[in-house]
N, C-alpha and C positions, 0 to 999 in steps of 0.2 A: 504493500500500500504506500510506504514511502517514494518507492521508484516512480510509481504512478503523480503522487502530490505532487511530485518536484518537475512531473513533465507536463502537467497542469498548469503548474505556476508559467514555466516555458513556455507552451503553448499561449497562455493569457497574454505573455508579455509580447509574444510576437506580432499576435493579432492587435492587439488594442496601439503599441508602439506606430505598427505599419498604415495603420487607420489613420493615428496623429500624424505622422509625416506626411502619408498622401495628402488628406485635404491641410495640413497648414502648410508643406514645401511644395512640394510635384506640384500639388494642382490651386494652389491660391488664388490663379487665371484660369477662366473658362478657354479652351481651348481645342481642338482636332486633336485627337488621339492618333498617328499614322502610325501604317501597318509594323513598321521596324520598334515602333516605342512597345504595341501590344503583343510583339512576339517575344520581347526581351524579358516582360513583364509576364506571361504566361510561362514560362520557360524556366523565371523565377520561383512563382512559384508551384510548379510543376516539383523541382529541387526541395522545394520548403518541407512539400510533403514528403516526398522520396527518403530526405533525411531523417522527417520526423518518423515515418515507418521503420528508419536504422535502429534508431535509439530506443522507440518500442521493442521492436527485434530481440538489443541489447540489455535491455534493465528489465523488462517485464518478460515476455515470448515469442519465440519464431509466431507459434500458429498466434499469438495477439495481432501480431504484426502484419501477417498474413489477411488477417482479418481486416484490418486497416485499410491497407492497398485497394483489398478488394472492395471494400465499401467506398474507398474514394473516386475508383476511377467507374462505378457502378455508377454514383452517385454525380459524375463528371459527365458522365454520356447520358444522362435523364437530362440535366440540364442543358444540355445542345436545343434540344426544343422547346425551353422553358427561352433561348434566347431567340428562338424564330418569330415568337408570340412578343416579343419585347422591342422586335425589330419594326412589325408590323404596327404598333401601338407610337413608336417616335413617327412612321413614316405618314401615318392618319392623320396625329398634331402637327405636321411639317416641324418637327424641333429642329431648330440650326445643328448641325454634327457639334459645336465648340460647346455645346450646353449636354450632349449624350453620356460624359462620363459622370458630370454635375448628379442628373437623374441616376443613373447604375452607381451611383456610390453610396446615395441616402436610400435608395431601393434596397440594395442588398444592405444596407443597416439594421435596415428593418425585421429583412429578410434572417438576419443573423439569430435577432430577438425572439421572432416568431417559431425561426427551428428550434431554439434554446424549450421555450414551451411547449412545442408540439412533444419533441423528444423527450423530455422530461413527462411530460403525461402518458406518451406509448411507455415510459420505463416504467410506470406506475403502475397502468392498466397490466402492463405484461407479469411483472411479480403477483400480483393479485388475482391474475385470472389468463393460467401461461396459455389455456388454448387458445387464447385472442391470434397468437403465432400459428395455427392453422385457418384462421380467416385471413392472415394476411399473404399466406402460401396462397389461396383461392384468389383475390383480388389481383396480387402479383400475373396467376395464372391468366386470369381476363385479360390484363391490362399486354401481356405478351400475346398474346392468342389478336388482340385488336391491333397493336404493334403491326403484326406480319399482314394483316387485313389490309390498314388504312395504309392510306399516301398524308405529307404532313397537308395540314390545312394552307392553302393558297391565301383563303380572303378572313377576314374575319370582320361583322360587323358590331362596329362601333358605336355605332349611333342608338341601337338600341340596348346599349351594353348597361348591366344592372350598378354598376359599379358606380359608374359615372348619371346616371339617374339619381338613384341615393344621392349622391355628394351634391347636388344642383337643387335636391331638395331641402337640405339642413345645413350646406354652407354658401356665402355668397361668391362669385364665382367672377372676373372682367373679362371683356375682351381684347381689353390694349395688350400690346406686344408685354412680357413678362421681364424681359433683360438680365435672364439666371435667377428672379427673384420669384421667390414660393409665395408671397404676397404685398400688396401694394396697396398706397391711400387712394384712392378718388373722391373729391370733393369732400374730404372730410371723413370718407367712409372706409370700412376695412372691408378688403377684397382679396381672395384667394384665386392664383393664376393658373393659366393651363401647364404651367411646370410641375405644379405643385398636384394636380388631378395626375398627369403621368406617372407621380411618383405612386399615387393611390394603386393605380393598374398596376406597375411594377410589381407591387406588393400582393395584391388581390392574382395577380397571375403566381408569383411563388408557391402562395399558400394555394395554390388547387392543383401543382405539381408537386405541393407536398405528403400530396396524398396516395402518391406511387412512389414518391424516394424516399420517405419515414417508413413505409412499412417493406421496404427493398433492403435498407440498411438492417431496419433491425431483424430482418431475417437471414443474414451474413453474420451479426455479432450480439448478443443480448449485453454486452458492456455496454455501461451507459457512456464511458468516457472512452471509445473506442467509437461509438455511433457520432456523438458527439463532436470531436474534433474532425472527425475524416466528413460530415458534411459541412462542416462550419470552413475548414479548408478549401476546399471543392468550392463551395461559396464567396471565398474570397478570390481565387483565382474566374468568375465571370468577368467580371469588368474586361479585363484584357483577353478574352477569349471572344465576346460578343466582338471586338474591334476585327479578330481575325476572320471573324464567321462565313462573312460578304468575301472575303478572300483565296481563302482554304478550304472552311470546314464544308462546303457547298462539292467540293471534289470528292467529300468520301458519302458518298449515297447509299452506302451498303453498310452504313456505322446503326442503324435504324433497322436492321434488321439482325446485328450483332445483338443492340440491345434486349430486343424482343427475346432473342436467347436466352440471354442472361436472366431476363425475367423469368423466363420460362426453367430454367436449370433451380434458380433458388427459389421458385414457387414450388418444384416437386421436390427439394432439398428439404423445405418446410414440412411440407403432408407427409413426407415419409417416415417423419417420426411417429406419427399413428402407427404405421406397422413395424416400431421401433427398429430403423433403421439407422444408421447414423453414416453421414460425409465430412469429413473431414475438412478444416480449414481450410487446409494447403491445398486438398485436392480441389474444394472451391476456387481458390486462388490461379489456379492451374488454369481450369476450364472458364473462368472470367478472362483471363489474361489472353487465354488463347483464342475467345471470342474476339476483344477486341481487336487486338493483331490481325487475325485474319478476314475481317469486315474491312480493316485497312487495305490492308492487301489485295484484296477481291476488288475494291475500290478504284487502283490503282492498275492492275493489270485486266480490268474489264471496266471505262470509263463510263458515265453518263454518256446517253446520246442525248446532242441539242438541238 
């Protein structure tokens, strides 16, 4: 439990330290994120985790570790399409690109908060009532089984989106231009911008893709602080992975049907323990690893036709 506190405390210090620097150094100025700053920065922390999965490995357990990995990059490929949805929602507001990183950094703040509770309440539910871990085997199951079905969503309408109704009905809302600002005076009066609505979606888009990557994770690891760090990681590395998306991640079309794998391997990893089976971390780790590898691959040696 010591080895664990102390990589707690690390962990804390990293996230919260790398938070304070981004927005009071890096990004003090609203600005264009270009592809060389988002690849350096996802690359970063790509490594952040890599390492922090070392030092698990080292003070705690291979199969902890194991466990890690594979909840991060589980939890790294769910959110590729949590940033399609995210893409779609600046390009509806017309947001200038020098205000996109502004939005994806109090977004996923939020974002950060709300998996703290979410995970924290599956850790409750799950100690108190472990077959909850076979509805989420099931769910998993759906959500892979519709994976291999659907194609992503092209359009998404806005206009009648529930999010943004609510907010129009209990706060007051401008039309002038926003200029990075979440809210502004007019004639005396307080008024919340369409910056500030985007950030709402951001949000309200996490939490309803948190509802396949909470129960993805905790059926990889029932550690709370194994579930915990490895999405809250994954989480921090969007920001500079949305900037590559439009760039890169568009060439690997077959990563969307790795995940559906995935889903589908640790939704019957889950049910199998009914008929008290058991899979092994590593061997999890194995077969997540080599799903996504090989979506890569299949991506690249059979392209998209355009």
């Amino acid at each position: 439990m010591e080895a664990q506190s102390n990589l707690m405390i690390l962990f804390t210090v990293i996230i919260v330290g790398f938070l304070a620097v981004d927005l009071g150094y890096f990004n003090r100025k609203s600005h264009k994120i270009e592809f060389k700053e988002a690849l350096y920065q996802s690359l970063f922390w790509i490594a952040i985790a890599l390492v922090f999965g070392f030092l698990v490995s080292l003070y705690m357990s291979k199969e902890l570790a194991a466990e890690f990995i594979s909840a991060y990059v589980t939890e790294k490929m769910l959110s590729v399409d949590n940033l399609f949805v995210i893409m779609l929602i600046f390009s509806f507001f017309k947001l200038e690109e020098k205000y996109h990183h502004k939005a994806l950094f109090w977004g996923i703040l939020g974002a950060i908060v709300f998996r703290g509770i979410f995970i924290g309440a599956g850790a409750y539910i799950i100690h108190q009532f472990y077959w909850v871990l076979y509805i989420f085997g099931a769910v998993l199951l759906y959500t892979g089984i519709k994976l291999l079905k659907d194609k992503k969503e092209e359009h998404i309408d806005f206009n009648n989106n529930k999010v943004i109704k609510f907010a129009h009905k209990i706060l007051p809302f401008t039309n002038s231009h926003h200029n990075g600002r979440f809210f502004v005076r007019e004639n005396g009066k307080f008024y919340f911008t369409s910056l500030f609505m985007i950030v709402l979606l951001v949000e309200a888009t996490d939490i309803i893709f948190a509802v396949d990557s909470i129960p993805a994770v905790f059926a990889i690891s029932q550690n709370l602080f194994i579930v915990f760090t490895s999405n809250i990681l994954a989480i921090m590395g969007l920001r500079a992975l949305f900037f590559l998306i439009e760039n890169v991640l568009h060439r690997f079309h077959h990563l969307q049907k790795g995940l559906a794998f995935i889903l589908l391997f640790i939704g019957l990893k889950m049910l199998s323990g009914i008929f008290g089976l058991h899979i092994s971390s590593l061997l999890s780790f194995g077969v997540i690893m080599f799903a996504l590898f090989s979506s890569i691959i299949l991506s690249v040696i059979f392209p998209k036709k355009i």
